[in-house]
C-alpha positions as CSV (number, residue, x, y, z in Angstrom):
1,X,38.7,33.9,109.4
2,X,36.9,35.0,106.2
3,X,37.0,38.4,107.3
4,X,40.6,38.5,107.6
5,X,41.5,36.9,104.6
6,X,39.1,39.7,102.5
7,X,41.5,42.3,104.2
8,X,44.5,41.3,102.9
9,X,44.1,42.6,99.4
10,X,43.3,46.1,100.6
11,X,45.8,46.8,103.0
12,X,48.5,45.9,100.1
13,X,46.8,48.6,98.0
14,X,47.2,50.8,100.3
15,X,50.8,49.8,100.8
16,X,51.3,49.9,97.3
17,X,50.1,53.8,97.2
18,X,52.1,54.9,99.8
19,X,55.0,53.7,98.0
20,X,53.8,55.5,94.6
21,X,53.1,58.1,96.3
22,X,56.4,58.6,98.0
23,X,58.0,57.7,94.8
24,X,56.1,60.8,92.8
25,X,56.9,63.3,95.9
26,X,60.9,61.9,95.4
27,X,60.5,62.7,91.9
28,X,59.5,65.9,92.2
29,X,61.8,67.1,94.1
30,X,64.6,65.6,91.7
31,X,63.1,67.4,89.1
32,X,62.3,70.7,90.9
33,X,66.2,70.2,92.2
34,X,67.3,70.2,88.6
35,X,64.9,73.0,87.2
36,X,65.4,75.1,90.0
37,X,69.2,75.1,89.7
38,X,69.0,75.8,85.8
39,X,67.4,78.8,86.3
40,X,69.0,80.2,89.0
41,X,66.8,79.8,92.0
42,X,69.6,78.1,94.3
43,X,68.2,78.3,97.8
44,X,65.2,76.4,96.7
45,X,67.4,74.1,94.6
46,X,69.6,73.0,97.5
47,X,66.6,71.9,99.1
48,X,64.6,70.0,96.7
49,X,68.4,68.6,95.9
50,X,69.2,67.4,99.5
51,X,65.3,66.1,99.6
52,X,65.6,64.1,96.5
53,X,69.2,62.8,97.4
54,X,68.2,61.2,100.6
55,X,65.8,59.0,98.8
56,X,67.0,58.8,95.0
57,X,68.4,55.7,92.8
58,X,71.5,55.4,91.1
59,X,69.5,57.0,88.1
60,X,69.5,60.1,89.2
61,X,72.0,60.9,91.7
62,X,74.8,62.3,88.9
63,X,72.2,64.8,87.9
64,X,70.8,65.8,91.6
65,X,75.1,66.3,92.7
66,X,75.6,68.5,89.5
67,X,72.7,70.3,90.4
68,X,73.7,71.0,93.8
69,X,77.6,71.9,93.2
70,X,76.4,74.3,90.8
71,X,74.1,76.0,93.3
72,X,76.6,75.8,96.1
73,X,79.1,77.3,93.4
74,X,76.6,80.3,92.0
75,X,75.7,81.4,96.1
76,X,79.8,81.1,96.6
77,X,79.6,78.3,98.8
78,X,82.9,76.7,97.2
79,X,83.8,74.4,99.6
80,X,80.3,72.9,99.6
81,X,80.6,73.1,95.8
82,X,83.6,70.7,95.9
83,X,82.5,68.2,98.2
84,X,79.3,67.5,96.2
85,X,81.7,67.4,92.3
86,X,83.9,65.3,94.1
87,X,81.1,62.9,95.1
88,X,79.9,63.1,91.6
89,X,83.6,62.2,90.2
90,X,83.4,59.0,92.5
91,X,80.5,57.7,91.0
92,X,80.9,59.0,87.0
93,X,83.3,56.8,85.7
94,X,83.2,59.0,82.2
95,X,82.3,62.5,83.6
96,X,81.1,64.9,80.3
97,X,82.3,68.5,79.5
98,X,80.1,70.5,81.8
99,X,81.3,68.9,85.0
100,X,84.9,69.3,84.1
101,X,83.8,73.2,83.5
102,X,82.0,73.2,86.9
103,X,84.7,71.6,88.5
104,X,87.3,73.6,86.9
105,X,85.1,77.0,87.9
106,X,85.1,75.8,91.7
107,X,88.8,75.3,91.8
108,X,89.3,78.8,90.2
109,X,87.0,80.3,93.1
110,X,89.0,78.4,95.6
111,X,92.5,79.4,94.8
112,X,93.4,76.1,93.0
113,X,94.4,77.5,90.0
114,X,96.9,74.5,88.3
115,X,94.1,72.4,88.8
116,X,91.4,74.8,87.7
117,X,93.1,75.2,84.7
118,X,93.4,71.3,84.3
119,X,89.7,70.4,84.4
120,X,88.8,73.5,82.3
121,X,91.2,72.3,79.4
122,X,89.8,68.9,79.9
123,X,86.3,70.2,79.5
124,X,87.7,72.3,76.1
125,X,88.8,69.0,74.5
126,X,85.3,67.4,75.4
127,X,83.4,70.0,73.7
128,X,82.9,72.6,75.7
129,X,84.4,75.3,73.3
130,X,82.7,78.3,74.0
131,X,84.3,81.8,74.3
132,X,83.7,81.9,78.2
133,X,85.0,78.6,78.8
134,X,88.1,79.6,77.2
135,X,88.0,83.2,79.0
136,X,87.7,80.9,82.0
137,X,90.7,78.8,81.1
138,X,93.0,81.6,80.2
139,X,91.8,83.8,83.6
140,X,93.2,80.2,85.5
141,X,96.2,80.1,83.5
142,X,96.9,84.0,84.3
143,X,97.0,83.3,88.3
144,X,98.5,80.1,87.8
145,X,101.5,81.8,86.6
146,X,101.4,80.8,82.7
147,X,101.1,84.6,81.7
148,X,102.4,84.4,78.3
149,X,99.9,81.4,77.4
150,X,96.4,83.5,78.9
151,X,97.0,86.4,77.1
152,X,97.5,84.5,74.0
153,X,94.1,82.5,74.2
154,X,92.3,86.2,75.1
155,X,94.3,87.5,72.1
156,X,93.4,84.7,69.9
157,X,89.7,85.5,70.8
158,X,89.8,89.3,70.5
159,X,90.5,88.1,66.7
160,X,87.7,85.4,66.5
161,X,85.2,88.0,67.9
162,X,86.7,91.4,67.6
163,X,83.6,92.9,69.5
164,X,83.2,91.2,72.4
165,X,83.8,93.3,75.2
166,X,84.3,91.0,78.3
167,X,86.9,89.2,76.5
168,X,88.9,93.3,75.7
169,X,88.6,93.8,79.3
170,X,90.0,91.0,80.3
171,X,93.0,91.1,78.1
172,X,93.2,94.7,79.3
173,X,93.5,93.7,83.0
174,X,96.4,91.1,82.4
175,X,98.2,94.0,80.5
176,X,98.0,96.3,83.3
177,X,98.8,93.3,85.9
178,X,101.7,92.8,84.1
179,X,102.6,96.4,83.6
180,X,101.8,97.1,79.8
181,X,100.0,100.3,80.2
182,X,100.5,101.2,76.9
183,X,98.9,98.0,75.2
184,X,96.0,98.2,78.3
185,X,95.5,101.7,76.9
186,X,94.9,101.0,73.6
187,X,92.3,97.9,74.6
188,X,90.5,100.7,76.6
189,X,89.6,103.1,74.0
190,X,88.9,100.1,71.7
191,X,86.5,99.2,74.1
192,X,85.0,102.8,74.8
193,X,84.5,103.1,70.1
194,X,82.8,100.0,70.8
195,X,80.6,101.1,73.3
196,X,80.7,104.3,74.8
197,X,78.4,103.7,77.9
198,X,80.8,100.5,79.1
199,X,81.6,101.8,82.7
200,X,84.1,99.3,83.3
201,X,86.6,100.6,80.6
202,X,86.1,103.6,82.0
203,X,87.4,102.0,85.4
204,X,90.5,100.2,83.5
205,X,91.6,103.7,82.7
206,X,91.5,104.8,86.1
207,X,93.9,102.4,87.1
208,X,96.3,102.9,84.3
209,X,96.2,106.3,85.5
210,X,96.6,105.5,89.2
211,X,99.7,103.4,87.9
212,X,101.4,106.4,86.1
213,X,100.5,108.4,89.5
214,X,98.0,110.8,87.3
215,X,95.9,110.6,90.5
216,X,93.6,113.7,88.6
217,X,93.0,111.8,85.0
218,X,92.2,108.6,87.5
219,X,89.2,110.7,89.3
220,X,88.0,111.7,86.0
221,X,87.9,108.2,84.7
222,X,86.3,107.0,87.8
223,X,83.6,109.5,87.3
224,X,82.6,108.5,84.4
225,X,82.5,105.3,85.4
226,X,80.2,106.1,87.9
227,X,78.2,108.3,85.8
228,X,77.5,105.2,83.7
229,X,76.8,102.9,86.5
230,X,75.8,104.7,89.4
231,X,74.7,101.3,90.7
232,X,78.3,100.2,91.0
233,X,79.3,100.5,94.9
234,X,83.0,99.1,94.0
235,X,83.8,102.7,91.5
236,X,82.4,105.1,94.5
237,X,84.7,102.9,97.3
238,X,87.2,103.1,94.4
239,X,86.4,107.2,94.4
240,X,86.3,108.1,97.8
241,X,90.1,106.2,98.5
242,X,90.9,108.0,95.7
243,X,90.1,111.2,96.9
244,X,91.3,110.8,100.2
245,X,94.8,110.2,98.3
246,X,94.3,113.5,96.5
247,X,93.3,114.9,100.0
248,X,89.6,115.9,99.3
249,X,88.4,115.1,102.1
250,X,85.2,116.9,102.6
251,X,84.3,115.3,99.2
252,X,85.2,112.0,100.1
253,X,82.9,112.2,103.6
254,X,80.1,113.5,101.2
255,X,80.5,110.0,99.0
256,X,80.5,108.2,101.8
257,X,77.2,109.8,102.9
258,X,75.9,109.0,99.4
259,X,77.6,105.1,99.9
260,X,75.7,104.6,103.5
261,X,72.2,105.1,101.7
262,X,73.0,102.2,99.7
263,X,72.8,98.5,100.1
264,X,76.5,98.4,101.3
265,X,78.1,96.1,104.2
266,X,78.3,98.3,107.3
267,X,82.1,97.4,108.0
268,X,83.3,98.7,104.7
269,X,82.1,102.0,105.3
270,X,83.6,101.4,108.9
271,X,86.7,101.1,106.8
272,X,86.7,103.5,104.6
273,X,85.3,106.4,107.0
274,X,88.4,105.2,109.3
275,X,90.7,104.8,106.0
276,X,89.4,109.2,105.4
277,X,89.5,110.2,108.9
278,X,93.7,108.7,109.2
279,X,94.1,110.0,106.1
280,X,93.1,113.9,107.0
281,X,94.6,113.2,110.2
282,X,98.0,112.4,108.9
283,X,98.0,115.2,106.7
284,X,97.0,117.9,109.0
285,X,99.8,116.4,111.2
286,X,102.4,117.1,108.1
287,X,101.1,120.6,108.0
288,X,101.8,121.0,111.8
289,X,105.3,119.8,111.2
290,X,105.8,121.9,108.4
291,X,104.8,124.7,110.4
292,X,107.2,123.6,113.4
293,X,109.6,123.8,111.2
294,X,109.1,127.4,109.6
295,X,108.6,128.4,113.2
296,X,104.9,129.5,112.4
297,X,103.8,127.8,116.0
298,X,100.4,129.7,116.0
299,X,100.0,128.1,113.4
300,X,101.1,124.6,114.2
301,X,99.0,125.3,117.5
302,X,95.9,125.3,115.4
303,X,96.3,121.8,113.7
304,X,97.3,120.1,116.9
305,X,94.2,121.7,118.5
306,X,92.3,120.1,115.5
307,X,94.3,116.9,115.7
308,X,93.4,116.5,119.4
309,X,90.0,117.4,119.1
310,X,89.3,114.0,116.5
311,X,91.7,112.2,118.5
312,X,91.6,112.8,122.2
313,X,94.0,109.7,123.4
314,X,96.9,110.1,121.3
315,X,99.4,110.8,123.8
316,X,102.0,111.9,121.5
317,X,99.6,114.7,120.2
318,X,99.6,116.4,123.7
319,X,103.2,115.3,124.2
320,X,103.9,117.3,121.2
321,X,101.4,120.3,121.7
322,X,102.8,120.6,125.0
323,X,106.4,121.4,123.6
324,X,105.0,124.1,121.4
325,X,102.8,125.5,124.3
326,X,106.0,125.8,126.1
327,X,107.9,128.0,123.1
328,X,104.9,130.0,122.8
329,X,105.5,130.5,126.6
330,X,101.8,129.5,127.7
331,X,104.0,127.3,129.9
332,X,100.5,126.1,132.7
333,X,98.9,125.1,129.0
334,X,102.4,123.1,128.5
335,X,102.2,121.4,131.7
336,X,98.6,120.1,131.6
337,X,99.2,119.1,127.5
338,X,102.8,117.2,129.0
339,X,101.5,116.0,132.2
340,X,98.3,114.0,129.8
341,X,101.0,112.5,127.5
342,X,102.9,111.0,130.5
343,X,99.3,109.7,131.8
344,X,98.0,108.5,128.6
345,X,101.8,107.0,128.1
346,X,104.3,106.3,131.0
347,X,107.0,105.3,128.3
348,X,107.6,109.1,126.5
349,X,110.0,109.4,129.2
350,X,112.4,108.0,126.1
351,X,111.6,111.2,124.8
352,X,113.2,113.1,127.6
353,X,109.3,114.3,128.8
354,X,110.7,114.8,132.4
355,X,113.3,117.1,131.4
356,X,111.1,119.0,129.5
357,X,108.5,119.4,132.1
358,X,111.7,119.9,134.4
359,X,112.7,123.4,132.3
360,X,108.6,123.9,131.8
361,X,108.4,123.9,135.8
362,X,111.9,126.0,135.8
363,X,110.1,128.7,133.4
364,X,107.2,128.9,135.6
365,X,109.5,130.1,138.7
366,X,109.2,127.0,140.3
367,X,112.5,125.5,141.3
368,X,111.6,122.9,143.2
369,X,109.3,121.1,140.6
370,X,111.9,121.5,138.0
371,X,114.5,120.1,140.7
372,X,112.1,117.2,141.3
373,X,111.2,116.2,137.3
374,X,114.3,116.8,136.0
375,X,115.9,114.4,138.9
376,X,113.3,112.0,137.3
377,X,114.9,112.2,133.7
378,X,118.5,111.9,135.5
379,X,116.9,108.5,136.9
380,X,115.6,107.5,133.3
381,X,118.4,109.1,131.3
382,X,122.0,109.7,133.7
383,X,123.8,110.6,131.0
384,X,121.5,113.4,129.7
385,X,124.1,116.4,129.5
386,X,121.1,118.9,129.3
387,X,119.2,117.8,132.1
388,X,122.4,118.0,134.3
389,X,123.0,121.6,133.2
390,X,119.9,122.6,133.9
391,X,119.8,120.9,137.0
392,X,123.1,122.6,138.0
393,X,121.2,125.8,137.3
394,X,118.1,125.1,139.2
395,X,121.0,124.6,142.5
396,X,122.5,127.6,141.9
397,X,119.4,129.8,142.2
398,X,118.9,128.1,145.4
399,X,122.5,128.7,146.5
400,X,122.8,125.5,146.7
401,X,126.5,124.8,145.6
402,X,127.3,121.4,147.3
403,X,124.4,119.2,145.4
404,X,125.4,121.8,141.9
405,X,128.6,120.2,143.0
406,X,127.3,116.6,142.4
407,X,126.3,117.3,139.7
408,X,128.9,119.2,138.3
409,X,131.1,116.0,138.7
410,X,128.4,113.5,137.3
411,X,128.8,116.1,134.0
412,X,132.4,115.3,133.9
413,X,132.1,111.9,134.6
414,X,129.5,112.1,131.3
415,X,132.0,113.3,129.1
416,X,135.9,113.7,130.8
417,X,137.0,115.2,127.8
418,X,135.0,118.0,127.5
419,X,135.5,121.7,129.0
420,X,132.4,122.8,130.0
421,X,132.4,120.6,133.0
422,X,135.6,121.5,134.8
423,X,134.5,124.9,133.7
424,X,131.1,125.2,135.7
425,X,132.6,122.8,138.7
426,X,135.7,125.4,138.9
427,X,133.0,128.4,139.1
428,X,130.7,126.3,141.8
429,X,134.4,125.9,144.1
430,X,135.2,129.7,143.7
431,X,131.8,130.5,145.0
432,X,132.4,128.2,148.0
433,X,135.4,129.9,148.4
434,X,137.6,127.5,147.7
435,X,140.1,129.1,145.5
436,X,142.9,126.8,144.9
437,X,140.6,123.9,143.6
438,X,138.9,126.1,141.6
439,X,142.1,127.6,139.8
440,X,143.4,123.9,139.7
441,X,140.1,123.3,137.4
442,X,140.0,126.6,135.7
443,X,143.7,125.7,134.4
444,X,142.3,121.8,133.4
445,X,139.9,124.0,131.3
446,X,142.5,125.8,129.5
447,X,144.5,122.4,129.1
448,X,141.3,121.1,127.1
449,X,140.6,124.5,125.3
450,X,143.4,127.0,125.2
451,X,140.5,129.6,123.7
452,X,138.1,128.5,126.6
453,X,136.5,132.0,128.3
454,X,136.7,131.5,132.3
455,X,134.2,133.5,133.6
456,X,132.8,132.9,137.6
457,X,129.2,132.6,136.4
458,X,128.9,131.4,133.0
459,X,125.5,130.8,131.2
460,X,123.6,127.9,131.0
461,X,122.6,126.4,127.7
């Protein structure tokens, strides 16, 4: 029983250690929490926080939920941020300056910009009147809507310190948000006798120029922006849009090259290589049209054959192609080009693809392919007055007469108050020797158009 008793005393003390022990290890992490997040070491600050928050008193948990809403806030994690100042607002009855300005700094990353600007004028009449704070509460005003009032605090502080860069450039970009160039201009080269190597106003006067449409003073701007901060991925994304706008675009595939050996997120080249390559495609596809247009269709040949060759399932590329095979008279070219639109894209027969394969077939010598697609445009389109005259052609090469008949009358039927139909129905019932029905509709043609030409056979358009 002795024995027993003599324990006692030492298991306490060890009990007791434990608990000092435990209690060191819990202050240590509240203070490593702290220190960590001062000095910008976040990751490790988040864990000595949560560590140390699990565990702490009352004393320090304000101090451990700053910490960690301003680590969650510096690695962007704004929605984290908020939860932990909000948990700090529930338990600080009289919250100081600083948490207002953390606060207010979380909201502005989150969108909340009334309420940014609230807690960062709140942390203003605390104490917390330095010259970011209030760039901070102006930049919240700004996208809160209060235009007039931000650019008067910036303008306020442009005279207090008429050096300071930052606060130049960010009076700049209101003015050019707004649509001052001319005042944005003027804070530019203010900034630039100030000091020469700051790439960002270099970068300000590439978008004033962008915004007078001076695409060729933007580039220059921009590359001197870059030549100042060759660091800066934004200015060479920035440069290689640009000069896929000014259609450079073997320079703008070389920046990219240069942007892919840096530390750059793979899907924004994605983008931009994709952004280039639509880019060069629509414009060679303008030149093609152009071409079309001055009849140069060599010429126009050679961009679709470059157009296809980028982009080989674009159906309306061969759909188009195909039509100028067919003027250039390569019509088994024509066929193939037509007959892979119509694969690649069932619905171009909305752009009459039948018919024109119908005449394409027709031009080849072979009727009865021409009879056969343009008899699928009649299905798609019945009231297609060109496929029915060249269908009534295609019948009268075959001798044919009583189906160029049919059709004759479904061209009539199309438009009763035309001529041409009676006309070519009155020539199909002279050649079937029927005379008086044919004179009948030679004289209907006359009736229509006194100054109508009867002729047995007229041409086809």
């Amino acid at each position: 029983m002795q024995l027993y008793i003599k324990k006692i005393p030492l298991l306490i003390s060890f009990f007791l250690l434990s608990i000092f022990q435990h209690a060191q290890a819990d202050e240590v992490s509240a203070k490593k929490c702290i220190q960590f997040s001062q000095i910008g070491l976040h990751q490790p600050a988040i864990a000595n926080c949560q560590k140390a928050l699990n565990e702490d008193t009352n004393k320090t948990r304000k101090n451990l939920l700053f910490s960690l809403a301003n680590s969650y806030y510096s690695l962007n994690k704004n929605e984290l941020a908020k939860d932990n100042i909000n948990k700090l607002f529930e338990i600080d009855r009289k919250p100081n300056a600083d948490i207002f300005y953390l606060a207010g700094l979380i909201d502005l990353n989150l969108s909340n910009y009334t309420r940014a600007s609230n807690l960062i004028e709140k942390a203003i009449e605390l104490g917390n009147t330095g010259i970011d704070t209030k760039r901070q509460y102006s930049r919240a005003l700004f996208k809160s809507g209060e235009e007039s009032k931000a650019i008067l605090i910036l303008t306020g502080l442009v005279y207090e310190t008429p050096n300071d860069i930052q606060t130049i450039s960010q009076l700049a970009e209101n003015y050019i948000i707004i649509g001052d160039l001319e005042r944005a201009n003027k804070l530019t080269i203010e900034m630039i006798e100030i000091n020469p190597d700051y790439s960002y106003s270099y970068y300000l006067n590439h978008l004033i120029s962008r915004l007078n449409n001076d695409d060729n003073s933007a580039l220059v701007s921009l590359n001197k922006a870059i030549m100042r901060d060759r660091e800066n991925t934004k200015f060479l994304v920035e440069k290689i849009k640009l000069l896929g706008s000014l259609k450079k675009f073997d320079m703008a595939n070389f920046n990219i090259s240069i942007l892919n050996n840096k530390d750059v997120n793979s899907e924004i080249i994605s983008e931009l290589i994709t952004e280039i390559k639509n880019a060069e495609a629509s414009d060679t596809l303008q030149k093609a049209q152009k071409s079309i247009k001055s009849k140069k269709y060599e010429e126009a040949l050679k961009y679709y054959n470059r157009l296809i060759s980028n982009d080989t399932s674009d159906p309306f590329l061969y759909f188009e192609r195909g039509q100028i095979l067919n003027i250039l008279m390569d019509y088994e070219n024509a066929e193939i080009d037509l007959k892979k639109a119509l694969s690649l894209n069932t619905e171009l027969h909305s752009k009459n693809i039948y018919f024109i394969l119908g005449k394409n077939y027709y031009q080849m010598g072979n009727i009865e392919k021409s009879i056969e697609f343009i008899n699928y445009e009649l299905k798609q389109n019945n009231s297609n007055t060109k496929a029915l005259k060249w269908q009534i052609r295609n019948l009268f090469e075959q001798g044919n007469y009583a189906d160029a008949e049919l059709y004759a009358k479904r061209l009539i039927d199309t438009n009763p108050k035309s001529s041409y139909g009676y006309a070519i129905l009155g020539d199909i019932k002279l050649l079937m020797g029927k005379i008086s029905e044919s004179n009948d509709l030679h004289n209907k043609v006359i009736e229509i158009d006194p100054n109508y030409k009867i002729a047995t056979k007229k041409k086809l358009n």
